[in-house]
N, C-alpha and C positions, 0 to 999 in steps of 0.2 A: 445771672444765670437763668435759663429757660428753665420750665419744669415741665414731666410729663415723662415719655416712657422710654423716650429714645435716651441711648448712653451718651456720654459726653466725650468727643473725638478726643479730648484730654486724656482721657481714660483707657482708651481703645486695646491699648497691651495689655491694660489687669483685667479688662471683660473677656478678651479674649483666651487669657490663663485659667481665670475662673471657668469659662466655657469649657477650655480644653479638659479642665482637673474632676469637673461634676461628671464630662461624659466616662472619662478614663474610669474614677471610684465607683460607678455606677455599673461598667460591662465587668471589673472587675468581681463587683460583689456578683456578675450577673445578674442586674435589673434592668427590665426594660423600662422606656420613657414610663408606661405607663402604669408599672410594679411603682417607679418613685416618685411618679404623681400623687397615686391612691396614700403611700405611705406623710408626703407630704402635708398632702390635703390641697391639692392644686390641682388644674387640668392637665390632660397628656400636652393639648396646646401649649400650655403655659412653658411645662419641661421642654419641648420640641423645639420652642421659639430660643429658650436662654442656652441651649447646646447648639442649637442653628448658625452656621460660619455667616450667613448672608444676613440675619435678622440681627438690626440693633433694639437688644430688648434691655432694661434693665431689669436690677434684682433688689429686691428689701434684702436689709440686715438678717429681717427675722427670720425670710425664708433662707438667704444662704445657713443660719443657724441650723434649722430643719433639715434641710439637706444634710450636712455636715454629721448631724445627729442619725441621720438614715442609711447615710454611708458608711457611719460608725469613722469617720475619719475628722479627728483635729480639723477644725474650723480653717486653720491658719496656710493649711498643709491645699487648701484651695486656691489659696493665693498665691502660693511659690510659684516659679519657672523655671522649667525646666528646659537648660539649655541642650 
């Protein structure tokens, strides 16, 4: 397996739920990219690229943790899919 920063086409549905669920928890709580950058500790870039439908970015554990801790939303509840 490659490494580096592109996601693995294997994966493509759960980056793409993840993406979908950080943007949703985030206009919910009303945060902009760059309200849950600053909270993160990441760049607005960094947010913009992993919520971006066209960018294959990948994510650390720790920050999805972070996130998850910022949104105040269950870690897990990022991963579901809603169909």
């Amino acid at each position: 397996m490659s490494r580096g920063k592109k996601q693995s086409v294997r994966h493509k549905t759960e980056y793409e739920t993840l993406r979908e669920n950080i943007k949703f928890y985030r206009m919910r709580k009303k945060l902009t990219q760059a309200n849950l950058a600053e909270l993160v500790g990441v760049s607005l870039n960094h947010i913009a690229a992993i919520e971006a439908e066209n960018v294959e970015r990948s994510i650390s554990l720790e920050l999805v943790f972070c996130i998850a801790d910022a949104l105040e939303v269950e870690v897990y509840k990022l991963f579901l899919r809603h169909e």
